[in-house]
GUTORVO-52877 format. One line per field, with one value per residue: y, x, z of N, C-alpha, C, CB in turn; residue in three letters. Coordinates in steps of 0.1 Angstrom, whole numbers. Glycine has a CB too. Example, Ala and Ser with C-alpha at 12.3 -4.5 7.8 and 13.67 -1.06 7.14 Angstrom:
<atoms>
nv: [-57_-22]
nu: [132_128]
nw: [78_71]
cav: [-45_-11]
cau: [123_137]
caw: [78_71]
cv: [-33_0]
cu: [132_129]
cw: [78_79]
cbv: [-45_-6]
cbu: [113_141]
cbw: [90_57]
aa: [ALA_SER]
</atoms>
This chain:
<atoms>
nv: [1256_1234_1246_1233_1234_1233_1238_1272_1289_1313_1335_1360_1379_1375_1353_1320_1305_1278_1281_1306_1339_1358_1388_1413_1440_1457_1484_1512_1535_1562_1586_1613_1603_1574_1563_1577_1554_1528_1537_1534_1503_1494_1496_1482_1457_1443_1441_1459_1459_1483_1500_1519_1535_1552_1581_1582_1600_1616_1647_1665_1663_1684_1706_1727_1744_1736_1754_1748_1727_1710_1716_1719_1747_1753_1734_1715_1701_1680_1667_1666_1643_1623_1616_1608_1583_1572_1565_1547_1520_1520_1506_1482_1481_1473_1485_1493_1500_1498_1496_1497_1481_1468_1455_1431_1433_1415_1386_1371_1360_1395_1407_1419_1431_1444_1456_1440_1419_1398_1397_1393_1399_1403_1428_1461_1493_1522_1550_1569_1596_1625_1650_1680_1700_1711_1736_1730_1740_1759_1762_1757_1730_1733_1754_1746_1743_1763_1792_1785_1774_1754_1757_1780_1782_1767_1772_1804_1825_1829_1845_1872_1906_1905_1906_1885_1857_1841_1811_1801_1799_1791_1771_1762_1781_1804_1802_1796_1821_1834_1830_1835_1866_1869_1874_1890_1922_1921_1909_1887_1875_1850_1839_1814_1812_1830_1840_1838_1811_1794_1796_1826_1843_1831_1841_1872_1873_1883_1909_1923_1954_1950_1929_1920_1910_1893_1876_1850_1838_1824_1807_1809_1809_1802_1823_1826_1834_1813_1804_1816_1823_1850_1862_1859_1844_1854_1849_1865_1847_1850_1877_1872_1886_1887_1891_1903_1894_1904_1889_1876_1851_1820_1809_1775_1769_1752_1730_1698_1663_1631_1601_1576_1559_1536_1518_1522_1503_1487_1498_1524_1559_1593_1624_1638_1619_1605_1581_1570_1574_1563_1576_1582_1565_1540_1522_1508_1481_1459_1460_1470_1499_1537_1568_1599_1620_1609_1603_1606_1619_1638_1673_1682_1687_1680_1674_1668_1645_1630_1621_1608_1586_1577_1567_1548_1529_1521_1512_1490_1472_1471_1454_1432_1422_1414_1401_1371_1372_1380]
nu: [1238_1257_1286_1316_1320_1347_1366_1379_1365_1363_1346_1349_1332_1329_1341_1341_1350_1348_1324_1319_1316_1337_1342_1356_1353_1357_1342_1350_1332_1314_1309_1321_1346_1344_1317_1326_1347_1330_1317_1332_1343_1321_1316_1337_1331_1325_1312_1307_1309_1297_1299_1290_1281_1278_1271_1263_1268_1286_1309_1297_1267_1261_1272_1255_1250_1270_1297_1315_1321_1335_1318_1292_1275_1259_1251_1235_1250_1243_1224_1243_1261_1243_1238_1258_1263_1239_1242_1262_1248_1235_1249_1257_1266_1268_1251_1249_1239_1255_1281_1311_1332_1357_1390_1405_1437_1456_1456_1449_1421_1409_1399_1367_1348_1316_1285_1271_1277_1300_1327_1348_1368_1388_1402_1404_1394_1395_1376_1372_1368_1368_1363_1358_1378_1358_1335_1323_1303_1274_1248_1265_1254_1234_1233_1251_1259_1241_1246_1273_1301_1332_1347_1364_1371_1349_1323_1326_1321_1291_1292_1295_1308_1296_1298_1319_1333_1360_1371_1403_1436_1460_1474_1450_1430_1441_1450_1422_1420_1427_1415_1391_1390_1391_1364_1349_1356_1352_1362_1365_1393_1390_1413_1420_1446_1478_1492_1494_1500_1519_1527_1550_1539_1514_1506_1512_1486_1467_1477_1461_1445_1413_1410_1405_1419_1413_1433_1435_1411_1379_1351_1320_1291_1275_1248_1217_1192_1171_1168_1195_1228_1236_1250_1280_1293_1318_1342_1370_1398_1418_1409_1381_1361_1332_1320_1296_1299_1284_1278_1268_1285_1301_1333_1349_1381_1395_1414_1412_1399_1414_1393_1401_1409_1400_1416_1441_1473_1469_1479_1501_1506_1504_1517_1496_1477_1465_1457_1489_1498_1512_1518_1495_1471_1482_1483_1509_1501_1499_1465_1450_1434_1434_1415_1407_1396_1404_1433_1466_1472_1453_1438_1414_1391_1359_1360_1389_1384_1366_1382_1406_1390_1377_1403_1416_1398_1403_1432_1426_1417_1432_1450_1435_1434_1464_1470_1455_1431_1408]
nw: [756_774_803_811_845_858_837_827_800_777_765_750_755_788_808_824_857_875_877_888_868_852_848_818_820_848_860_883_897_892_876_849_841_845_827_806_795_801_778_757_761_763_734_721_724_750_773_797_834_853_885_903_928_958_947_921_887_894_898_884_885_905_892_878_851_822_806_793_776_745_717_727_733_760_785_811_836_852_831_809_824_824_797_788_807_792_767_771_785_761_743_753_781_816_844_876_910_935_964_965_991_995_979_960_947_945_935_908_886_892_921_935_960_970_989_985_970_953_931_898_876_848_842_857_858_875_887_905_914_928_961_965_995_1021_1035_1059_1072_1089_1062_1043_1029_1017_997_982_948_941_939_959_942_926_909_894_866_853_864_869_849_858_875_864_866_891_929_947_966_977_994_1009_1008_998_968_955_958_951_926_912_916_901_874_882_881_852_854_870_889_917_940_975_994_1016_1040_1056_1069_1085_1064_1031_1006_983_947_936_915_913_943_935_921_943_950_931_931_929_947_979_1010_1040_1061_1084_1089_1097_1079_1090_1086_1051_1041_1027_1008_1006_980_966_971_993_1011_1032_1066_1084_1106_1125_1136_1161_1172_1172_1166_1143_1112_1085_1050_1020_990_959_947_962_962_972_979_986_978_968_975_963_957_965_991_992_978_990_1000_979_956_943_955_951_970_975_977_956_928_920_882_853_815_821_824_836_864_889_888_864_840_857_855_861_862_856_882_903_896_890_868_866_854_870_853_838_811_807_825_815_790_800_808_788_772_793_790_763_772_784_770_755_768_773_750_740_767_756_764_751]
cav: [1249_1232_1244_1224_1244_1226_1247_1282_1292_1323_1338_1376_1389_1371_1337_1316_1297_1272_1285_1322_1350_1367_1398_1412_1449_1464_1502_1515_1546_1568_1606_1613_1595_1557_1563_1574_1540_1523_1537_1526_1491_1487_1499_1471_1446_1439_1443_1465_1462_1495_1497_1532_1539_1558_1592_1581_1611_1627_1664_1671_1668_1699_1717_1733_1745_1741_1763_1748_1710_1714_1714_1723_1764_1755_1721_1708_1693_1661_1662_1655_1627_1612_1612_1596_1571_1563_1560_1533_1515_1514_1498_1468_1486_1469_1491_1486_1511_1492_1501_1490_1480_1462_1448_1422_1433_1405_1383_1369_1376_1408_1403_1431_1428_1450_1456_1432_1405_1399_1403_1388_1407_1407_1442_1471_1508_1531_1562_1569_1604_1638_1659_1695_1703_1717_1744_1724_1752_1757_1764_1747_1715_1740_1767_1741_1747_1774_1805_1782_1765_1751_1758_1795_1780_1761_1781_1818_1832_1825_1861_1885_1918_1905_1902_1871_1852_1827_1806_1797_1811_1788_1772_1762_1793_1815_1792_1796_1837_1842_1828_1845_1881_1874_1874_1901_1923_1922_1894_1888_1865_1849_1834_1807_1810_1842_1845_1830_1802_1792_1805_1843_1841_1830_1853_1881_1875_1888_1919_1933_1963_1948_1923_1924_1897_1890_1866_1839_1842_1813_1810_1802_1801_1810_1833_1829_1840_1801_1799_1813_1827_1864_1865_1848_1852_1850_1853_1868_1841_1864_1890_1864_1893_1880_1905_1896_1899_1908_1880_1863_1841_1819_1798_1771_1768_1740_1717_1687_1652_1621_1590_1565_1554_1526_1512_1523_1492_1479_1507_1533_1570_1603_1627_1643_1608_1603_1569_1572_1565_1562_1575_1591_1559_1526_1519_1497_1470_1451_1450_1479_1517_1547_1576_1611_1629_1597_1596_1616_1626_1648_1687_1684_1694_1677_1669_1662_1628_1616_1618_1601_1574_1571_1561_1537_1518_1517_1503_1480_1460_1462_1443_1416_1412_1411_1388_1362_1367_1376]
cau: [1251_1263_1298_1321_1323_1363_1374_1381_1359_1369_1337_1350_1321_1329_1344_1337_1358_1344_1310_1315_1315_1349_1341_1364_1364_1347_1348_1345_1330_1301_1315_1323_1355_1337_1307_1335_1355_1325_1315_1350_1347_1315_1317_1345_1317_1334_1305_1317_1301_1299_1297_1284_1287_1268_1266_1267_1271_1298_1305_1288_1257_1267_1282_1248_1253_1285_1298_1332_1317_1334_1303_1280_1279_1255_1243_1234_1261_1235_1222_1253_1266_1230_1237_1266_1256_1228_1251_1271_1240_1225_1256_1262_1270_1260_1256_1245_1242_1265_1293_1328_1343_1367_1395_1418_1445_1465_1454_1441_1415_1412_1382_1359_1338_1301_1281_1258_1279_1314_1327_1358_1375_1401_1410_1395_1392_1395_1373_1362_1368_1378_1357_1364_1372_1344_1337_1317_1295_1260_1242_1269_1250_1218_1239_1262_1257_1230_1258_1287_1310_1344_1357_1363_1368_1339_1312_1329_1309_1276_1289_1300_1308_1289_1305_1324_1342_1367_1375_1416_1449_1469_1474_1440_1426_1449_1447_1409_1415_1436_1406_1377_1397_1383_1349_1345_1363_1345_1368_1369_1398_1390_1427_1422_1461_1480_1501_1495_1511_1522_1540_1550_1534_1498_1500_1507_1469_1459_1479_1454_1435_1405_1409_1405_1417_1412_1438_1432_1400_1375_1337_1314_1280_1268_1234_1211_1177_1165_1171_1205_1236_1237_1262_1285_1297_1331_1349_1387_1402_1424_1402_1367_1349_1326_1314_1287_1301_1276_1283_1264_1292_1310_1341_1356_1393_1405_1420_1411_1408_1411_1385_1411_1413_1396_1427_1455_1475_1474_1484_1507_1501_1517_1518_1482_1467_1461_1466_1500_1497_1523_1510_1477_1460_1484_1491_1517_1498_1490_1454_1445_1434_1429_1413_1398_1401_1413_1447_1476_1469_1438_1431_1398_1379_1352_1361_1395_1380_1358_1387_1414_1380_1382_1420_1416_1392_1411_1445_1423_1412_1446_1457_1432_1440_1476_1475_1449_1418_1396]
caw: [756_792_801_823_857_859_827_821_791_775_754_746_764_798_807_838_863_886_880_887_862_851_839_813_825_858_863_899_898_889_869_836_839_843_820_794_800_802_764_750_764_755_720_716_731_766_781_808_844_862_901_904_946_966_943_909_884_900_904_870_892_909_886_868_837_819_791_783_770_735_711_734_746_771_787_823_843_853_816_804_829_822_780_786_810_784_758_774_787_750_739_763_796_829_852_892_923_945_968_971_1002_993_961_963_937_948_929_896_883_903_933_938_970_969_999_981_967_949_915_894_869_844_842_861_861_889_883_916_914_941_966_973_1006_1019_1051_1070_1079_1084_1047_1027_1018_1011_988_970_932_942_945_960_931_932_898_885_852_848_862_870_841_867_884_858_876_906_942_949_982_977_1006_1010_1010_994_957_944_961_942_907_910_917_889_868_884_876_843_852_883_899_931_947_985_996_1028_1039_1070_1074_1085_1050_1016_1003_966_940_937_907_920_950_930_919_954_951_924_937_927_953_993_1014_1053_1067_1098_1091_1090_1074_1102_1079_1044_1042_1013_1004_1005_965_962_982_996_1017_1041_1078_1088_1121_1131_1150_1166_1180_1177_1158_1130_1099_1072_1032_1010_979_949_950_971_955_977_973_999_973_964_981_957_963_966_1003_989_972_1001_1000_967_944_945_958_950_983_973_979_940_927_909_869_841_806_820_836_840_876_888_886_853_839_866_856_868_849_862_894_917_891_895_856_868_859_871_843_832_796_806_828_803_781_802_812_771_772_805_784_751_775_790_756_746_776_773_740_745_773_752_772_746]
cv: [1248_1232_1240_1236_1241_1237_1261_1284_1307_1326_1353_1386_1388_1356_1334_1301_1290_1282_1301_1331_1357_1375_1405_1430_1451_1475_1505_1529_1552_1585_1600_1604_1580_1558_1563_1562_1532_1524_1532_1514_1486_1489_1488_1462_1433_1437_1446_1461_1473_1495_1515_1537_1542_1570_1594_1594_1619_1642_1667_1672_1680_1710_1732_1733_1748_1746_1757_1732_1710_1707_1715_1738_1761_1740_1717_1704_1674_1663_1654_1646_1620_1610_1607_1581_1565_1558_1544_1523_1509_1506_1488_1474_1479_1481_1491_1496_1500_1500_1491_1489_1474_1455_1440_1421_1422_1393_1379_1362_1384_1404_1418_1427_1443_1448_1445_1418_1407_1397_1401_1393_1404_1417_1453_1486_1515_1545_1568_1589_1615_1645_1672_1691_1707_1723_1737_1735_1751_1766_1765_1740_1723_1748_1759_1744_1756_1787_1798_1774_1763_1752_1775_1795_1774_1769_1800_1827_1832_1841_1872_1897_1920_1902_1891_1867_1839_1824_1804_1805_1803_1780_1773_1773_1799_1811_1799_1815_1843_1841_1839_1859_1883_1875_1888_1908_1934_1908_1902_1879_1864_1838_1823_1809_1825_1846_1835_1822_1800_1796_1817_1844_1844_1838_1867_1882_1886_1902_1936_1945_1965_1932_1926_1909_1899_1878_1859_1846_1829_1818_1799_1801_1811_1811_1833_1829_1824_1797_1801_1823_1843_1869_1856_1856_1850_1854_1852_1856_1841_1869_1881_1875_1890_1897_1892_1902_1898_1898_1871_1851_1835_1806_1793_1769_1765_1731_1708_1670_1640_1611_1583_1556_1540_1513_1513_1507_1483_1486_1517_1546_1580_1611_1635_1635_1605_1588_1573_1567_1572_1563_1575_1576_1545_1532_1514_1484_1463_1448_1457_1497_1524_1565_1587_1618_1621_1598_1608_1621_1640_1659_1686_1690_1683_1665_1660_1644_1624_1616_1606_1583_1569_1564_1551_1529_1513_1510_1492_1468_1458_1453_1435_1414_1409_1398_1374_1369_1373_1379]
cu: [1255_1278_1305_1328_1343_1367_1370_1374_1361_1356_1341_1343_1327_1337_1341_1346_1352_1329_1305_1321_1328_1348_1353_1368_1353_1355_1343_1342_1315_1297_1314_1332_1350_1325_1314_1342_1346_1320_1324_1348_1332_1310_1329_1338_1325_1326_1308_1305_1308_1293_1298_1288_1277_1265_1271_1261_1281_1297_1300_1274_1258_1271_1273_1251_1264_1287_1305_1333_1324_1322_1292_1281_1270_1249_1246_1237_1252_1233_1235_1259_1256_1232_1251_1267_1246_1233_1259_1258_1233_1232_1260_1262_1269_1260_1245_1249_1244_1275_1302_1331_1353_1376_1402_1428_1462_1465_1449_1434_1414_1393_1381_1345_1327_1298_1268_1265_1299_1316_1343_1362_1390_1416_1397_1402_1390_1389_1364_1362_1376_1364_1363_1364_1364_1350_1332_1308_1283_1258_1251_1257_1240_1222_1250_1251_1245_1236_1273_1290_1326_1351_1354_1357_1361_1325_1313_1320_1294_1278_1298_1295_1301_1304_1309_1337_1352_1378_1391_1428_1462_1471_1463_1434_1431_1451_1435_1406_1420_1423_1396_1382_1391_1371_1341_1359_1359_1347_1369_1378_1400_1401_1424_1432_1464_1487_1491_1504_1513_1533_1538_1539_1516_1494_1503_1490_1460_1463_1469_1447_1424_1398_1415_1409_1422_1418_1433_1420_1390_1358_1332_1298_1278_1250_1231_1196_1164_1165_1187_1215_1233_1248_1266_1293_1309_1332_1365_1393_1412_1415_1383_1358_1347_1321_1304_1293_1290_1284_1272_1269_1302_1315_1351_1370_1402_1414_1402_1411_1404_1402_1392_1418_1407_1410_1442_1461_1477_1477_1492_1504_1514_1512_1505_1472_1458_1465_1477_1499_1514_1513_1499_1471_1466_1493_1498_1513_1490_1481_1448_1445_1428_1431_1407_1403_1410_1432_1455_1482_1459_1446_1419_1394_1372_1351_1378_1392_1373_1373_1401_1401_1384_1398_1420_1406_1394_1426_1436_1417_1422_1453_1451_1437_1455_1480_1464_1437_1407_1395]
cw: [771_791_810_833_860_848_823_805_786_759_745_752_785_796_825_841_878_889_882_877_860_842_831_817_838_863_878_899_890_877_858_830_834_836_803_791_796_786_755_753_757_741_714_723_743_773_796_822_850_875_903_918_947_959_926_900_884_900_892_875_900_907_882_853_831_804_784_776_754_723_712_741_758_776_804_827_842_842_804_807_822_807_783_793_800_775_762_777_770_740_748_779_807_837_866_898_933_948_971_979_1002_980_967_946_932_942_911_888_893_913_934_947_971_984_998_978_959_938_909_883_862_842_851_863_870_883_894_923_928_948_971_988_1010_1034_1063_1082_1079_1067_1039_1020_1010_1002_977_952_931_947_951_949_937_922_886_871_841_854_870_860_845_876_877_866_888_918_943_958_977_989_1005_1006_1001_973_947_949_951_926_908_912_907_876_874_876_865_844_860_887_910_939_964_990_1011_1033_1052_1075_1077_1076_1039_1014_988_960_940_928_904_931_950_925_929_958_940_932_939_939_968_1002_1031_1052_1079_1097_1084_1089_1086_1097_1068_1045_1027_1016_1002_987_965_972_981_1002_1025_1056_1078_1099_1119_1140_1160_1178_1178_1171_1142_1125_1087_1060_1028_996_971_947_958_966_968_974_977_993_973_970_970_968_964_979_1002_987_982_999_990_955_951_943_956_966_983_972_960_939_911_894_861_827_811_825_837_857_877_887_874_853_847_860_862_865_860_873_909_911_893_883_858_865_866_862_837_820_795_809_818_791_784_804_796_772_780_794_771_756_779_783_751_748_774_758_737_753_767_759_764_731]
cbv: [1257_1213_1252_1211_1239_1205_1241_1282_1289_1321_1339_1379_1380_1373_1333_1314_1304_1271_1279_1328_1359_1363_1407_1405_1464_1455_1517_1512_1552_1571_1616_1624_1596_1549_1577_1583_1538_1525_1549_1530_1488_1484_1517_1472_1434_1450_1435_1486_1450_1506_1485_1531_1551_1561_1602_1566_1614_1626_1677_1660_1659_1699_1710_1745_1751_1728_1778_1750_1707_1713_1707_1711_1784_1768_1708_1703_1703_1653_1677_1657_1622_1618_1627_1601_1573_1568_1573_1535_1526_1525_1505_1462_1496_1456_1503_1471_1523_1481_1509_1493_1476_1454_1457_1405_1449_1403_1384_1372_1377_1432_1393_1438_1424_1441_1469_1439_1400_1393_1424_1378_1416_1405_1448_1466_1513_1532_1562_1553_1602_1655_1653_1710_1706_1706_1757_1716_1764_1764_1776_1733_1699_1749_1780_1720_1733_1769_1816_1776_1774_1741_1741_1800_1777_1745_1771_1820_1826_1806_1861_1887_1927_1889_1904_1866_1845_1827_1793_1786_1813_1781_1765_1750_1797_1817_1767_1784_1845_1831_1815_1849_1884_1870_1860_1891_1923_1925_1887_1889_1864_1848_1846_1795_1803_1846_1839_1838_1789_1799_1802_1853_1831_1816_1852_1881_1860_1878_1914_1926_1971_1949_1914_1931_1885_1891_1870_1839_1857_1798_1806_1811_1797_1805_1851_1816_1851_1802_1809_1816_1822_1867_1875_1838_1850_1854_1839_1883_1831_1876_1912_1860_1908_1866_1916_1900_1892_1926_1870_1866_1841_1821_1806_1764_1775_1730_1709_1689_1649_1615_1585_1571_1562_1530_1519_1526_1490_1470_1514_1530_1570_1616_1633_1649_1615_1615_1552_1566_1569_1547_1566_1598_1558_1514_1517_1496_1468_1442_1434_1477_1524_1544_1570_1607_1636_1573_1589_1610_1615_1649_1697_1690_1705_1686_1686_1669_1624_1624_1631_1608_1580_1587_1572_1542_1520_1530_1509_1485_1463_1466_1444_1411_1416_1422_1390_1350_1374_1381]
cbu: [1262_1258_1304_1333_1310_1366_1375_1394_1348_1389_1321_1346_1299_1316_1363_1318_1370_1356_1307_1319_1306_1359_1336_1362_1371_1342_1340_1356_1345_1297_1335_1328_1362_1333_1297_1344_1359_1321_1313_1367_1350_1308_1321_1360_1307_1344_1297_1320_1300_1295_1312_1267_1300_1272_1272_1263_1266_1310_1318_1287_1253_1274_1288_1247_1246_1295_1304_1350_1296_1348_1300_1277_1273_1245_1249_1230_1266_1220_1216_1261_1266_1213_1234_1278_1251_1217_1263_1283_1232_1219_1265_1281_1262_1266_1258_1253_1229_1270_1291_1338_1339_1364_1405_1412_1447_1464_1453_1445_1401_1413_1385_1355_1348_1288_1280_1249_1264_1323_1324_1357_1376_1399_1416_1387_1386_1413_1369_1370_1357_1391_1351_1352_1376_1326_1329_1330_1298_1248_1234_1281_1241_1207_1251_1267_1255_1218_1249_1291_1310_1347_1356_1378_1375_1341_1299_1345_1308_1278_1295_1294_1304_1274_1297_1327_1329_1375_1367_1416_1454_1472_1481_1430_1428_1466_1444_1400_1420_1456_1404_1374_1413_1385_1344_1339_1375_1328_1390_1360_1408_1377_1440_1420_1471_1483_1523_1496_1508_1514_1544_1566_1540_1497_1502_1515_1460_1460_1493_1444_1436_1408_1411_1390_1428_1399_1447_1440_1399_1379_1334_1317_1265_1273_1237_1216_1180_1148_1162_1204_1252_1229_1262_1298_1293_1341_1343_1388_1402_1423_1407_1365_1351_1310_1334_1268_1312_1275_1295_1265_1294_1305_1351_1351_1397_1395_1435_1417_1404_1424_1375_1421_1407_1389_1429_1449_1468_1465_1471_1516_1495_1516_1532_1480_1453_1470_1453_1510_1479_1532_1511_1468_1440_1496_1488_1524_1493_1492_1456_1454_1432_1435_1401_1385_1384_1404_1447_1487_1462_1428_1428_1393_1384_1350_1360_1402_1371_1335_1388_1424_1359_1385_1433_1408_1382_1413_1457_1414_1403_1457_1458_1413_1435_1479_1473_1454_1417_1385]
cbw: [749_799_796_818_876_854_815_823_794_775_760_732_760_803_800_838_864_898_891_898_868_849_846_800_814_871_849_913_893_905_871_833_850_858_824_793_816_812_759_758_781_761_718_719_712_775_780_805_852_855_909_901_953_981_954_904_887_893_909_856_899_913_870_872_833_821_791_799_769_732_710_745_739_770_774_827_864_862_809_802_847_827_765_788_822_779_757_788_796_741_735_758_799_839_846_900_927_941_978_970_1012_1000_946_969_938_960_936_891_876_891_954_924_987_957_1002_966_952_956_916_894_876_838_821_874_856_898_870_931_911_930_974_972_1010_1016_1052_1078_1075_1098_1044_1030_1027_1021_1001_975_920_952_961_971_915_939_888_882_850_852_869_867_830_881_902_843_871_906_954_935_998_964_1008_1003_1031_1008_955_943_973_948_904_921_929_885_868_904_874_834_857_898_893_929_938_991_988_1032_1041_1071_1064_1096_1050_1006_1009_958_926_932_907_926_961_921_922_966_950_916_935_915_946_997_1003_1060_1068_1115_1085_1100_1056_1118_1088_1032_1048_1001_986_1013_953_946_982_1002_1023_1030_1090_1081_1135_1143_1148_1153_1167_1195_1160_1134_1086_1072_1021_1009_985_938_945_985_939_980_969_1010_987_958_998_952_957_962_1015_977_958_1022_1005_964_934_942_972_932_989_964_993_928_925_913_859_842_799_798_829_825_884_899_897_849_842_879_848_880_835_866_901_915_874_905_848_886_846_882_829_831_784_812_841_791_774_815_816_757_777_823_785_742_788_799_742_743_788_777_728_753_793_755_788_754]
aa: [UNK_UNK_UNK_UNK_UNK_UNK_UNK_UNK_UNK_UNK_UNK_UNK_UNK_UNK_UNK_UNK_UNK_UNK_UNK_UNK_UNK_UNK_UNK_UNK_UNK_UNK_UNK_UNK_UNK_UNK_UNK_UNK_UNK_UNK_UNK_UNK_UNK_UNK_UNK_UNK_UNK_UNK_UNK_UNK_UNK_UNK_UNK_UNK_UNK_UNK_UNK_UNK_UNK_UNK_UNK_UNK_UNK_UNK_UNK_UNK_UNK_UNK_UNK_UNK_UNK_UNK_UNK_UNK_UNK_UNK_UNK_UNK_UNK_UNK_UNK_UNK_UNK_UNK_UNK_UNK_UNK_UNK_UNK_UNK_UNK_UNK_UNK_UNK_UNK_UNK_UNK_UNK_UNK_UNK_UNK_UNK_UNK_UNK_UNK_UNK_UNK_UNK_UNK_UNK_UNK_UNK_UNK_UNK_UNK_UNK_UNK_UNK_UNK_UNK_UNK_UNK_UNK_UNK_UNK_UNK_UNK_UNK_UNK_UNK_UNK_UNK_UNK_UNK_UNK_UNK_UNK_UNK_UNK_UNK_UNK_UNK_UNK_UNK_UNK_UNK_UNK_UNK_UNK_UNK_UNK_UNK_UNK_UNK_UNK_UNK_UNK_UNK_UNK_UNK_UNK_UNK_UNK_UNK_UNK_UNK_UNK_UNK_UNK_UNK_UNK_UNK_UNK_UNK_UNK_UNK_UNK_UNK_UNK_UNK_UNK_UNK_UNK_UNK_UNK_UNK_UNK_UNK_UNK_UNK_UNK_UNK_UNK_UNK_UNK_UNK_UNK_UNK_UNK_UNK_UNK_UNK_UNK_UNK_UNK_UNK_UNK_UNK_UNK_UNK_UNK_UNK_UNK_UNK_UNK_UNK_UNK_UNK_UNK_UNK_UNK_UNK_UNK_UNK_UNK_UNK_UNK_UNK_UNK_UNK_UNK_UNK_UNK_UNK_UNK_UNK_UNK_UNK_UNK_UNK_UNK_UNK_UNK_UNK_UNK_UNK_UNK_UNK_UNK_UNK_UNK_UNK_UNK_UNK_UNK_UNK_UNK_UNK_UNK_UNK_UNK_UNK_UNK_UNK_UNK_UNK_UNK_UNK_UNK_UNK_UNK_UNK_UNK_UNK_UNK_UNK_UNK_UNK_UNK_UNK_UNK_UNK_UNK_UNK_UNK_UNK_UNK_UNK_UNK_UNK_UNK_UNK_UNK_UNK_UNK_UNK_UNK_UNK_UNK_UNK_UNK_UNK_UNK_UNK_UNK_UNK_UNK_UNK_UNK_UNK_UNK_UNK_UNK_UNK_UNK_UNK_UNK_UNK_UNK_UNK_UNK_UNK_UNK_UNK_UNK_UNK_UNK_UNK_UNK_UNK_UNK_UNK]
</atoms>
């Protein structure tokens, strides 16, 4: 069938305007969040295009092995991104390792510029995810998910009654110490600041007797055995004298930074750089979501993103079919 490049064609799968492609959803991102989104859309036969980035998977590659999957007691952080990426794939999916530099939400349909090419859209999903802060020390990169983790509550059961350091002084530090307690108690809390910050509440945690904590005090490299951590150095920055802790584990606990510098400018931010939603993943702008660790819905867990990714991709069919488009 020849269709006239002059008229808007509107098939359900896609439609095309002046010759180029208007996809009906495109998800930006690579986690749990956009794989889940991407199974929702294309289980209602959207044929979703997914734009993966530079580290598609997300922190589920990192994680190791997670306990708290409901249905599953034990399964492989990548094993599970990868069964849900296949899932969506075996149902319609597109999916491309490209990067985003650029949207134009100004518009419509919505432009999505690639480092490869560009990309038109009816509706799209933002699931571009969060990175721990990190120490920036020597034998991070080499110790991450090999003795360092960043979530108590997802792999704290990795150091029952063993030794364990947790970096920060202020709320996710003290969230993520109140958890560990159930697993060890052989906590070291290493404070960069000279107090604690938070609620009373949370830095009561650090008053247990089971826990020790060195203030202004920064990590200057973790020590591991070339498989998994042992210990870590720190230095006084004060008095400039360093000590080695002895630790199986070492939990970062700098926060959180959303992926979202992408979008500065055309969506709206809460003051933790999240993109702002209403009802768990609509942004201000019609026909735009934003599911998982980038939204200002996030716990970080895991099961939560793939489940708000689910919801971003059940608003995002209701909109096209709402506004006509398919």
């Amino acid at each position: 069938m020849q269709f006239n490049k002059l008229i808007v064609i509107f098939l359900g799968l896609s439609s095309q305007i002046y010759g180029e492609t208007i996809h009906n959803v495109i998800i930006i991102g690579g986690g749990p969040a956009a794989y889940s989104a991407a199974v929702c859309t294309a289980n209602g036969k959207l044929t979703p295009l997914v734009i993966e980035g530079s580290s598609p998977g997300g922190q589920p590659l990192k994680a190791g092995d997670i306990k708290n999957w409901p249905g599953m007691p034990n399964i492989n952080g990548a094993e599970l991104v990868g069964n849900i990426q296949e899932h969506a794939k075996k149902l319609g999916a597109q999916i491309i390792e490209d990067t985003v530099t650029r949207v134009d939400f100004k518009q419509k349909p919505y432009v999505v510029y690639t480092k490869k090419e560009k990309f038109l859209a009816h509706t799209i999903i933002i699931a571009t995810g969060s990175e721990p802060v990190k120490l920036n020390c020597p034998g991070e990169k080499k110790y991450f998910g090999k003795g360092i983790i960043v979530c108590a509550q997802c792999d704290g059961y990795l150091f029952e009654n063993q030794p364990v350091v947790i970096v920060g002084g202020g709320y996710s530090a003290l969230r993520e110490l109140g958890l560990m307690l159930k697993h060890t108690q052989q906590i070291m809390l290493i404070n960069p600041d000279k107090a604690l910050s938070g609620p009373q509440f949370l830095i009561n945690y650090a008053n247990d007797p089971h826990v020790k904590v060195l203030h202004n005090t920064s990590v200057k490299q973790v020590i591991g055995d070339g498989e998994r951590v042992t210990a870590i150095e720190v230095v006084d920055k004060e008095t400039n004298v360093t000590q080695k802790i002895n630790a199986n584990g070492i939990l970062i606990g700098l926060g959180w930074r959303p992926n979202g510098t992408l979008f500065k400018g055309q969506l709206t931010f809460n003051d933790k750089g999240e993109i702002l939603v209403t009802n768990n993943v609509f942004t201000k702008e019609l026909g735009i979501f934003a599911a998982g660790d980038v939204a200002s819905s996030t716990k970080h867990q895991l099961f939560i993103a793939a489940g708000r990714g689910y919801e971003a991709g059940m608003a995002a069919e209701k909109y096209l079919v709402e506004q006509g488009l398919i």
